[in-house]
Chimera marker file (.cmm) of the C-alpha trace (Angstrom):
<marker_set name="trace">
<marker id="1" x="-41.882" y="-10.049" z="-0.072" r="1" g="1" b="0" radius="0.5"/>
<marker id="2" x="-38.260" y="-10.417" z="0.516" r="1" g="1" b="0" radius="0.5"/>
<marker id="3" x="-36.427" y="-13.732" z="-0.066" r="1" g="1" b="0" radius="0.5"/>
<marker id="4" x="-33.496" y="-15.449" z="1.764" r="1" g="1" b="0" radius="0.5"/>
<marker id="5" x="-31.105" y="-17.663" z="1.148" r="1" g="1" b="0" radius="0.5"/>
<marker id="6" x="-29.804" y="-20.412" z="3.190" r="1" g="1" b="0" radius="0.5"/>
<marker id="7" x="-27.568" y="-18.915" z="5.582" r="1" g="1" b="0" radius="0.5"/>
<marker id="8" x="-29.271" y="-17.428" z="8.629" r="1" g="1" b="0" radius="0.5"/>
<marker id="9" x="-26.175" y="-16.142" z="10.576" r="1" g="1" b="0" radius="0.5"/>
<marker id="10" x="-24.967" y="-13.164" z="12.006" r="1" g="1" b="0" radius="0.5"/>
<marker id="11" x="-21.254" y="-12.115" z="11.049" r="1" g="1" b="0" radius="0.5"/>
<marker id="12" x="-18.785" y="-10.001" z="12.966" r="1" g="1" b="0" radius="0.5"/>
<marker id="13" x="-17.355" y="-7.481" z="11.117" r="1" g="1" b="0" radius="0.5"/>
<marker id="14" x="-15.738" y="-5.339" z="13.904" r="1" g="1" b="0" radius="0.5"/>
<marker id="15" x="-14.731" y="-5.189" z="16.949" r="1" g="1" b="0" radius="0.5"/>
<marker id="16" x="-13.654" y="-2.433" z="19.603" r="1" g="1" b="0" radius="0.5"/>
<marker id="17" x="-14.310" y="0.134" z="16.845" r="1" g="1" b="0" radius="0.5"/>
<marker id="18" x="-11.734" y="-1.043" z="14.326" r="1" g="1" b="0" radius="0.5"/>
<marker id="19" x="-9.257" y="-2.384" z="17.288" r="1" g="1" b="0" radius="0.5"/>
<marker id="20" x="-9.884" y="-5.803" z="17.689" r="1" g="1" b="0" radius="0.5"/>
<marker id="21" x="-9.980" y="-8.545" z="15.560" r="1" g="1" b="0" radius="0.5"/>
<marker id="22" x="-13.666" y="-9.494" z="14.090" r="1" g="1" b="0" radius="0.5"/>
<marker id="23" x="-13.094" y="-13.039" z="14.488" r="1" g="1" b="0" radius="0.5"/>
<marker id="24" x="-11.514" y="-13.452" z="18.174" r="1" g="1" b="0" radius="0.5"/>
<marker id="25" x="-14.266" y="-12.937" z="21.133" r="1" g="1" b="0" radius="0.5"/>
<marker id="26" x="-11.389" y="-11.961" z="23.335" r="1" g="1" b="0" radius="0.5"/>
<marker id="27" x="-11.095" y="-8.958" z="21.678" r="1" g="1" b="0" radius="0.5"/>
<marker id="28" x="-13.836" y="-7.047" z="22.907" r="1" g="1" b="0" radius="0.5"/>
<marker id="29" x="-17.273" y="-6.482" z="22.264" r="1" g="1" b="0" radius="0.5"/>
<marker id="30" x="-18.558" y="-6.050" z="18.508" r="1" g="1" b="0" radius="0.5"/>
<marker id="31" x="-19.053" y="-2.912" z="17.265" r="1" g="1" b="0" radius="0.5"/>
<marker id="32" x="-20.628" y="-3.980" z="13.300" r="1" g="1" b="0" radius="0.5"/>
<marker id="33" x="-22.159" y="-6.819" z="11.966" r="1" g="1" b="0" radius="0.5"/>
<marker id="34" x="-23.924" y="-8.143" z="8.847" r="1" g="1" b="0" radius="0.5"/>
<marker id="35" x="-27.748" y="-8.951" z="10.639" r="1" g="1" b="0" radius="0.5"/>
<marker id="36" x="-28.847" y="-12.394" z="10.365" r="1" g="1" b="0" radius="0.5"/>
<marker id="37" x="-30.852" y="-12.531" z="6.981" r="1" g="1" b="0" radius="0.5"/>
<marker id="38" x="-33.715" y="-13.682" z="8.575" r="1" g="1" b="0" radius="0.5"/>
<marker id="39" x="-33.439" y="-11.116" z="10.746" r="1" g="1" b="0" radius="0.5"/>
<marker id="40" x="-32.977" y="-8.256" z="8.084" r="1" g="1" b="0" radius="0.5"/>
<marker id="41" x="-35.052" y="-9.478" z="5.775" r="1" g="1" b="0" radius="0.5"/>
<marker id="42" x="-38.445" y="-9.262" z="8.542" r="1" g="1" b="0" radius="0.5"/>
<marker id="43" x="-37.228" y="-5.836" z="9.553" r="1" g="1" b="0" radius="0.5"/>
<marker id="44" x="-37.707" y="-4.765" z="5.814" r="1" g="1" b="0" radius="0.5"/>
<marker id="45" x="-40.639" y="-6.176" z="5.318" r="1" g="1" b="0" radius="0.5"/>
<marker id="46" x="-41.956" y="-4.280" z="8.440" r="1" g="1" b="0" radius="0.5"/>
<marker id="47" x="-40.534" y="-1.220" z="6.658" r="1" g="1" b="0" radius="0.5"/>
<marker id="48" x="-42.492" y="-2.246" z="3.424" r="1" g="1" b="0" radius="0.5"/>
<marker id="49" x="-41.063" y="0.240" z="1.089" r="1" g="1" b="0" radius="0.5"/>
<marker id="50" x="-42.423" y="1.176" z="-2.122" r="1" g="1" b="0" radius="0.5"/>
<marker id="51" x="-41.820" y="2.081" z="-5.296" r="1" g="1" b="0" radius="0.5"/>
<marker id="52" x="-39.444" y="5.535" z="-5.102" r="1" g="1" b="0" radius="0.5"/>
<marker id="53" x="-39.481" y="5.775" z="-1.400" r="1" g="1" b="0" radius="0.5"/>
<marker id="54" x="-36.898" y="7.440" z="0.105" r="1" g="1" b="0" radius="0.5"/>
<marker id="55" x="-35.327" y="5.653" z="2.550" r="1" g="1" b="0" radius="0.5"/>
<marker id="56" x="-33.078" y="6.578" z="4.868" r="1" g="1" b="0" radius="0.5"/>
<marker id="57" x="-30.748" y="4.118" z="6.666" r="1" g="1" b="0" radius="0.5"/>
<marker id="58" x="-29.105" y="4.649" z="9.878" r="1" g="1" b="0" radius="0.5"/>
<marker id="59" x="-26.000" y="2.268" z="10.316" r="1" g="1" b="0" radius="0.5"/>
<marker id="60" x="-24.271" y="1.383" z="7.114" r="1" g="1" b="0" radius="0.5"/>
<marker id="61" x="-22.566" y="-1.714" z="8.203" r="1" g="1" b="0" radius="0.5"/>
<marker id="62" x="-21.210" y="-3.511" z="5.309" r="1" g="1" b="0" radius="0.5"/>
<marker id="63" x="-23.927" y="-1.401" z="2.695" r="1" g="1" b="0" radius="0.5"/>
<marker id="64" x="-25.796" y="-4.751" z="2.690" r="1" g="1" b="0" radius="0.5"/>
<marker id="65" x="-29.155" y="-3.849" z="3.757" r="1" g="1" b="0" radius="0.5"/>
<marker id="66" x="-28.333" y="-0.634" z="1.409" r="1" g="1" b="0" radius="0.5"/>
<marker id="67" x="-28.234" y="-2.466" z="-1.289" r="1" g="1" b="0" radius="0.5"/>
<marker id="68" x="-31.549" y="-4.503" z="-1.123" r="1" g="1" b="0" radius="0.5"/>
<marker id="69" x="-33.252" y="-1.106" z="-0.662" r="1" g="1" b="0" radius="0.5"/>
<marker id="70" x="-31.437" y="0.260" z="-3.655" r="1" g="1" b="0" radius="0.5"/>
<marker id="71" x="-32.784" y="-2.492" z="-5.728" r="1" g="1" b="0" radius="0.5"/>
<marker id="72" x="-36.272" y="-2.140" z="-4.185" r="1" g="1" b="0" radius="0.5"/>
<marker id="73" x="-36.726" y="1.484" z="-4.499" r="1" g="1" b="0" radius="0.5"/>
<marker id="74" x="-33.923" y="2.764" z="-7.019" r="1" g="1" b="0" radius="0.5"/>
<marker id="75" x="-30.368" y="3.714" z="-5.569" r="1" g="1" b="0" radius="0.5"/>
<marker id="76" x="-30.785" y="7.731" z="-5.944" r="1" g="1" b="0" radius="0.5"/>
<marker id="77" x="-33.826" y="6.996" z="-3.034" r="1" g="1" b="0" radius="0.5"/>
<marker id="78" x="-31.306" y="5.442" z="-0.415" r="1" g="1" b="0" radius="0.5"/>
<marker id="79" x="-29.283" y="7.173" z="1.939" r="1" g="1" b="0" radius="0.5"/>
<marker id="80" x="-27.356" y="5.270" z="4.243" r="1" g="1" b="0" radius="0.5"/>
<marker id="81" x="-25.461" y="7.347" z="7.503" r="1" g="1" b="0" radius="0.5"/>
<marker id="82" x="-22.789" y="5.770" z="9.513" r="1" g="1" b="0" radius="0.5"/>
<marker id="83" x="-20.815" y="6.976" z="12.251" r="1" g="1" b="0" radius="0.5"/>
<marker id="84" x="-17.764" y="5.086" z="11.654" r="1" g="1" b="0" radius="0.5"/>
<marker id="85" x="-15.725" y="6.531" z="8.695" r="1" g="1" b="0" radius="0.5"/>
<marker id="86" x="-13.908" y="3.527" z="8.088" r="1" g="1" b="0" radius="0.5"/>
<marker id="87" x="-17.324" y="1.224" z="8.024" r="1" g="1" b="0" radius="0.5"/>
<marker id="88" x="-18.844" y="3.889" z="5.728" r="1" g="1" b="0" radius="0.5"/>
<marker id="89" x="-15.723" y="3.412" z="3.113" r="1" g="1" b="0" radius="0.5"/>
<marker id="90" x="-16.018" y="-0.187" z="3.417" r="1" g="1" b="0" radius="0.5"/>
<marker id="91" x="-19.869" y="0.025" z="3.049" r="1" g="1" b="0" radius="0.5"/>
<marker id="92" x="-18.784" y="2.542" z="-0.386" r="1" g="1" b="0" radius="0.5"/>
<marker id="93" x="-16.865" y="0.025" z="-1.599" r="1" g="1" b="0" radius="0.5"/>
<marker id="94" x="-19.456" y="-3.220" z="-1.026" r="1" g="1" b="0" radius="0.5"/>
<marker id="95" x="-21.929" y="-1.008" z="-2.786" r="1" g="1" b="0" radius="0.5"/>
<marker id="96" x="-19.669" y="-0.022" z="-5.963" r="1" g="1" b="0" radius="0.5"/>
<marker id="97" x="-18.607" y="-3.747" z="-6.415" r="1" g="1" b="0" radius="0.5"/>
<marker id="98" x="-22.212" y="-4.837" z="-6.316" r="1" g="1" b="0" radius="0.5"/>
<marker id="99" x="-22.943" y="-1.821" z="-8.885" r="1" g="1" b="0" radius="0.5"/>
<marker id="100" x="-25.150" y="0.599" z="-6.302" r="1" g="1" b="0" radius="0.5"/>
<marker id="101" x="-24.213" y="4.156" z="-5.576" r="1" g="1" b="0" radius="0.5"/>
<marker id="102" x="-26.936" y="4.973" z="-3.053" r="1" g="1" b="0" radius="0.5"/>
<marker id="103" x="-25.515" y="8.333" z="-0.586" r="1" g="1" b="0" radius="0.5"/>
<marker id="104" x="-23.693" y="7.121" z="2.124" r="1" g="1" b="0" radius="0.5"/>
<marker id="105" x="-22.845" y="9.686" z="4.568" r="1" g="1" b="0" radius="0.5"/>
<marker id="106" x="-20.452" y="9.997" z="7.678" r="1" g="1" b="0" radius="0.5"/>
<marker id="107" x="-22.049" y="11.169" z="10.459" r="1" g="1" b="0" radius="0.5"/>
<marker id="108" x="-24.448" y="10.705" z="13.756" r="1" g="1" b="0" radius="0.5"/>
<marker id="109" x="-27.768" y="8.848" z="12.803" r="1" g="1" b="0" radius="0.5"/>
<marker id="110" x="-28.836" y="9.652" z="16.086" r="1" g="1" b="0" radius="0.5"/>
<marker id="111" x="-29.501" y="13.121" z="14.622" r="1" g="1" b="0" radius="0.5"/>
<marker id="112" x="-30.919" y="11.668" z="10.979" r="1" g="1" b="0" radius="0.5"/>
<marker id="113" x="-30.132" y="14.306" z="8.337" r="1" g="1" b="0" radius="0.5"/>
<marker id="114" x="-32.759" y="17.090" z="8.252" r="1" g="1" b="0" radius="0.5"/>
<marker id="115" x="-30.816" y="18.606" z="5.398" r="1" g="1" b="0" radius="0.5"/>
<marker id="116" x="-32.728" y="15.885" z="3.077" r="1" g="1" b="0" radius="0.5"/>
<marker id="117" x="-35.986" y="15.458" z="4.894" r="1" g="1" b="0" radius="0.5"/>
<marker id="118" x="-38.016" y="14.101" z="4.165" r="1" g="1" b="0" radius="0.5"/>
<marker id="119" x="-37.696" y="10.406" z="4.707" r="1" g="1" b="0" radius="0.5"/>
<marker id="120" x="-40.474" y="8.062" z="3.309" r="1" g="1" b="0" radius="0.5"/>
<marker id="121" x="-39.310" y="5.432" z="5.217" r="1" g="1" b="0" radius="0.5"/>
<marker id="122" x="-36.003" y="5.724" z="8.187" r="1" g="1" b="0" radius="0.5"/>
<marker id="123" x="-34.365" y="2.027" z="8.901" r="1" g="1" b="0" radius="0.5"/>
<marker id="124" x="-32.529" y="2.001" z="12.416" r="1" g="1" b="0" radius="0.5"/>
<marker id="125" x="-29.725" y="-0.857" z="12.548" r="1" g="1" b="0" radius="0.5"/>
<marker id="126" x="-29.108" y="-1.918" z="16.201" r="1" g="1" b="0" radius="0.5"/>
<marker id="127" x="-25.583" y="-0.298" z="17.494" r="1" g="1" b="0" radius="0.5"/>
<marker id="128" x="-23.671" y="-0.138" z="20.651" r="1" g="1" b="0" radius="0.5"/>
<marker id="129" x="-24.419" y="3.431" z="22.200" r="1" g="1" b="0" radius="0.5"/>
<marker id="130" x="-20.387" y="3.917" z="22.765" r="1" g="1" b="0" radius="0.5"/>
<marker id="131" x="-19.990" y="3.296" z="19.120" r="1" g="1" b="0" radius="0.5"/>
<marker id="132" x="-22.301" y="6.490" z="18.783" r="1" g="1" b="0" radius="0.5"/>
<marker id="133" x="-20.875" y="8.966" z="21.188" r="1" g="1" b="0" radius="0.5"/>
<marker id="134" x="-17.363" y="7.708" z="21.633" r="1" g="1" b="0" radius="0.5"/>
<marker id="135" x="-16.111" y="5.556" z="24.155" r="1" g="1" b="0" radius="0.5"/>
<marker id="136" x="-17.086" y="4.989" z="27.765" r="1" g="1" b="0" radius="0.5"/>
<link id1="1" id2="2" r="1" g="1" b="0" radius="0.2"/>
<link id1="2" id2="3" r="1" g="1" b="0" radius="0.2"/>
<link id1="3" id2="4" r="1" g="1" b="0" radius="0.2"/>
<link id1="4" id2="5" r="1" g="1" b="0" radius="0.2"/>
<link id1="5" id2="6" r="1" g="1" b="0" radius="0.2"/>
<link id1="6" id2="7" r="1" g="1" b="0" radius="0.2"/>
<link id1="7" id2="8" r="1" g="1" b="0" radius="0.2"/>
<link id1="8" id2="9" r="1" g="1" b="0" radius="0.2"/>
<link id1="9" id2="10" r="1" g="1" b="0" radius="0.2"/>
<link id1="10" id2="11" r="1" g="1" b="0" radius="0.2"/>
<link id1="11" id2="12" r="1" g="1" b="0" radius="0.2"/>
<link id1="12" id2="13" r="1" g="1" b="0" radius="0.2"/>
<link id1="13" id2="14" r="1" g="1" b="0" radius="0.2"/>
<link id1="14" id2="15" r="1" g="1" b="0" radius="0.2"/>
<link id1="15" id2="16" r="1" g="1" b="0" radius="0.2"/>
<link id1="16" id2="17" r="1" g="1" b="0" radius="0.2"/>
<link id1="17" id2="18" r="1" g="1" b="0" radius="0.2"/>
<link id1="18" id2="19" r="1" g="1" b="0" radius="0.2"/>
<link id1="19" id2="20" r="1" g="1" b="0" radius="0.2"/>
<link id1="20" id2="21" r="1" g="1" b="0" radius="0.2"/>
<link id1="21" id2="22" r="1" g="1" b="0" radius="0.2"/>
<link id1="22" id2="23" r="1" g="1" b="0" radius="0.2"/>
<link id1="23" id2="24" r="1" g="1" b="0" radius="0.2"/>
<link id1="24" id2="25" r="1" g="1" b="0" radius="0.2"/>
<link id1="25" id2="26" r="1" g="1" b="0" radius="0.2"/>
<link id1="26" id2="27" r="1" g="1" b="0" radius="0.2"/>
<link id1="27" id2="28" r="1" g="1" b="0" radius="0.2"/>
<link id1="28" id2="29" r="1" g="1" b="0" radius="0.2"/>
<link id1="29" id2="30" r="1" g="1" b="0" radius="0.2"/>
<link id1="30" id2="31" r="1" g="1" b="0" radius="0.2"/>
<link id1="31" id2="32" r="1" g="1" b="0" radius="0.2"/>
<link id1="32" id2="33" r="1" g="1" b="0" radius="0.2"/>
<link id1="33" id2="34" r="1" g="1" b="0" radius="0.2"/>
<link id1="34" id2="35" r="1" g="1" b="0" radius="0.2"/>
<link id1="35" id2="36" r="1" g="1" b="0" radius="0.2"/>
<link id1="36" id2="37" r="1" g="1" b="0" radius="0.2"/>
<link id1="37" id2="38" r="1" g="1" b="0" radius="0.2"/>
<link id1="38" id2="39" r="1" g="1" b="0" radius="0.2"/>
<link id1="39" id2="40" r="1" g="1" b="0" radius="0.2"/>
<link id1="40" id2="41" r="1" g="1" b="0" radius="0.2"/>
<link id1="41" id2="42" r="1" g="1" b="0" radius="0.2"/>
<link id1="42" id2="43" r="1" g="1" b="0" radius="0.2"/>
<link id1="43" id2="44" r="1" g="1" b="0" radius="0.2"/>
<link id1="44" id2="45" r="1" g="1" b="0" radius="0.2"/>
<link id1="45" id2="46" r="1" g="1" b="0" radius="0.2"/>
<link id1="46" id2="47" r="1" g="1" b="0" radius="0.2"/>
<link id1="47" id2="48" r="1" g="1" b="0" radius="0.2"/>
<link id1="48" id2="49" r="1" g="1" b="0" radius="0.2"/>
<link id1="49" id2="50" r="1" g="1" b="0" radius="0.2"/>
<link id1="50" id2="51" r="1" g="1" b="0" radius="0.2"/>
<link id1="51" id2="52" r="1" g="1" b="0" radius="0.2"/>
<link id1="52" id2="53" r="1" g="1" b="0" radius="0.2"/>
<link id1="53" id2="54" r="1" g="1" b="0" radius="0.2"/>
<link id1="54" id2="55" r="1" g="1" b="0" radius="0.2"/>
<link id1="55" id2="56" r="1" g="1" b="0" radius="0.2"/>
<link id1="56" id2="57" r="1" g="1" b="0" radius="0.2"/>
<link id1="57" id2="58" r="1" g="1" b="0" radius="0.2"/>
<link id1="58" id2="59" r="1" g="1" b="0" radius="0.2"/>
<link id1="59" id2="60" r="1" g="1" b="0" radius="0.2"/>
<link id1="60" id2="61" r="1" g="1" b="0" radius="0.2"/>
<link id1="61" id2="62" r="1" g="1" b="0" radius="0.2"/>
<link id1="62" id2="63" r="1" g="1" b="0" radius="0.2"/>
<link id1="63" id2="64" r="1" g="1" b="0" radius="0.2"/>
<link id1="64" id2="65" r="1" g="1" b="0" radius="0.2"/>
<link id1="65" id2="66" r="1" g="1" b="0" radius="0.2"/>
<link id1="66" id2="67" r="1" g="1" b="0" radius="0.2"/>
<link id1="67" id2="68" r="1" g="1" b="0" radius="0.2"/>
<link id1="68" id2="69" r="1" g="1" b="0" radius="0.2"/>
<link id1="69" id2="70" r="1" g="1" b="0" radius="0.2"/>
<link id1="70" id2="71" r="1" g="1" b="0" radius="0.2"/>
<link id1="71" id2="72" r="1" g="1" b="0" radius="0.2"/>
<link id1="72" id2="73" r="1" g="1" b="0" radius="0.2"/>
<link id1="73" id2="74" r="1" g="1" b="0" radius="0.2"/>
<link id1="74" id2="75" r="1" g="1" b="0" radius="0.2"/>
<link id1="75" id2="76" r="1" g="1" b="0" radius="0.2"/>
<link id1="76" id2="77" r="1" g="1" b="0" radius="0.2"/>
<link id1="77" id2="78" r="1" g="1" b="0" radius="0.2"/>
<link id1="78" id2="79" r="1" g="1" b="0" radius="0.2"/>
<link id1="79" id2="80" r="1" g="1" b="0" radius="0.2"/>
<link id1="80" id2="81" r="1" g="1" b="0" radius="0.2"/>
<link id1="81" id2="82" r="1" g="1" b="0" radius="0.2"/>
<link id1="82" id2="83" r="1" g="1" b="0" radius="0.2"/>
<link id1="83" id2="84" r="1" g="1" b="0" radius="0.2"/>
<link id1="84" id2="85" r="1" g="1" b="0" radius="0.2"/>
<link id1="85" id2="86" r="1" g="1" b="0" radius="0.2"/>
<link id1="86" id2="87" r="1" g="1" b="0" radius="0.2"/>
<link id1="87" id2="88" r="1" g="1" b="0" radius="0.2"/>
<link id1="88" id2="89" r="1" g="1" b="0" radius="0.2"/>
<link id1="89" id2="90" r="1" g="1" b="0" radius="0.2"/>
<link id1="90" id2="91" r="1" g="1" b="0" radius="0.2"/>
<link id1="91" id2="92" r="1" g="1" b="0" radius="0.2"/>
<link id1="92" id2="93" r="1" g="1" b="0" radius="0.2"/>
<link id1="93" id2="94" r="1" g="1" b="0" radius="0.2"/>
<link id1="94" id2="95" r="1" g="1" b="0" radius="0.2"/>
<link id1="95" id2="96" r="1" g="1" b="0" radius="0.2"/>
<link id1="96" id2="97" r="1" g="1" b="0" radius="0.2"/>
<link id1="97" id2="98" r="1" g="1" b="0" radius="0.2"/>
<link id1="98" id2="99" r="1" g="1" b="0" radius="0.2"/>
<link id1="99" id2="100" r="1" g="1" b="0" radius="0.2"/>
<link id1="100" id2="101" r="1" g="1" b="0" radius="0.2"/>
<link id1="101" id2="102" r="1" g="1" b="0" radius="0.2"/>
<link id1="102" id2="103" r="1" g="1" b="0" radius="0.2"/>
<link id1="103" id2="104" r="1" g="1" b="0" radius="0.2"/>
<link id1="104" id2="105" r="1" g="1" b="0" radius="0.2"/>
<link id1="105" id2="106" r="1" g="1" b="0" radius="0.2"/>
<link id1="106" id2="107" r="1" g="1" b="0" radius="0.2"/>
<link id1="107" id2="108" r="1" g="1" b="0" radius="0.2"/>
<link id1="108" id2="109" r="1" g="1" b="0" radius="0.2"/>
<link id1="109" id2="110" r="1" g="1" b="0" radius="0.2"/>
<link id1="110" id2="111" r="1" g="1" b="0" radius="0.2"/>
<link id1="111" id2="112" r="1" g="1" b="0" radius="0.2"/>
<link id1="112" id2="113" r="1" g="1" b="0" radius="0.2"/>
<link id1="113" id2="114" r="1" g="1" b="0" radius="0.2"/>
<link id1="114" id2="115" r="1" g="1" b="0" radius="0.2"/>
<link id1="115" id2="116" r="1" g="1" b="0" radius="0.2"/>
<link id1="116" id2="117" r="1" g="1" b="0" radius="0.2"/>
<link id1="117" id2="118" r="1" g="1" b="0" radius="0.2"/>
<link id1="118" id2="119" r="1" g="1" b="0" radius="0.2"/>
<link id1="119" id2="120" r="1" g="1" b="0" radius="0.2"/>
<link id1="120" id2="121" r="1" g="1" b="0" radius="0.2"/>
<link id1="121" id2="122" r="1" g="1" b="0" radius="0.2"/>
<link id1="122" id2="123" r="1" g="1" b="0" radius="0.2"/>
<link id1="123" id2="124" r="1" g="1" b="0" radius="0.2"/>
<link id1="124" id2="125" r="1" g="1" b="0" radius="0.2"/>
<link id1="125" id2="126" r="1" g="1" b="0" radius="0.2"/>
<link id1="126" id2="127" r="1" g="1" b="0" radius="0.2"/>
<link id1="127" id2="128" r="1" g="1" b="0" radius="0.2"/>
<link id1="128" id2="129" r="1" g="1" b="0" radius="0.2"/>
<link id1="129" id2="130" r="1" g="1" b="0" radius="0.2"/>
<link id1="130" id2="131" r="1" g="1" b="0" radius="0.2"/>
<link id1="131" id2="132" r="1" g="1" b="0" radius="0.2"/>
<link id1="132" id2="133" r="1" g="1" b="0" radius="0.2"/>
<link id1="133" id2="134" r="1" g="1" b="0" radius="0.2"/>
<link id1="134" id2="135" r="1" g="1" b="0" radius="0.2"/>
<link id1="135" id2="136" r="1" g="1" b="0" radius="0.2"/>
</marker_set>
């Protein structure tokens, strides 16, 4: 079973894809967050990976959630795909500092990434459907 710490709270990363400020609600609508832990933490034990799954994650956000699975099931069994190249750097970077290298791919986790099926386990994180296809 997963643990959490004390903070249950959902955090803003971006807004407007990239053109707003994450911290003023007058910017716009948010387009990434970090998921409640709570939250994140019940949706993974839904998943209930094991041992050497491979896991494929569709929304990188801040490489968060990437991480736990990397620890769970060994980084070289995570992918994690995000539309937004600028999140997926970001995500990169979280990762490195934490010491995981799991895949992390640009592109449309709409379409998953049949060039690495299979998938032992595929983790959606909830986005805004103009942050997949574009704008509105």
């Amino acid at each position: 079973m997963f643990r959490v710490g004390d903070s249950d709270a959902s955090i803003i990363t971006q807004r407007e894809d990239g053109r707003g400020n994450p911290l003023q609600i007058s910017d716009g609508m948010a387009s990434s967050s970090i998921s409640a832990p709570g939250i994140a933490f019940q949706c993974l034990d839904l998943l209930a990976p094991r041992d050497h799954d491979r896991v494929l994650e569709i929304g990188a956000g801040t490489g968060y959630t990437a991480a736990v699975l990397s620890a769970r099931v060994g980084e070289k069994n995570v992918t994690t795909i995000e539309v937004d190249a600028g999140i997926a750097e970001q995500a990169e970077a979280n990762l490195a500092k934490a010491g995981f290298a799991p895949r992390v791919i640009v592109g449309d986790g709409q379409k998953g990434l049949p060039d690495s099926a299979p998938y032992d386990r595929v983790h959606g994180n909830p986005v805004r459907r103009a942050a997949i296809v574009g704008r509105a």
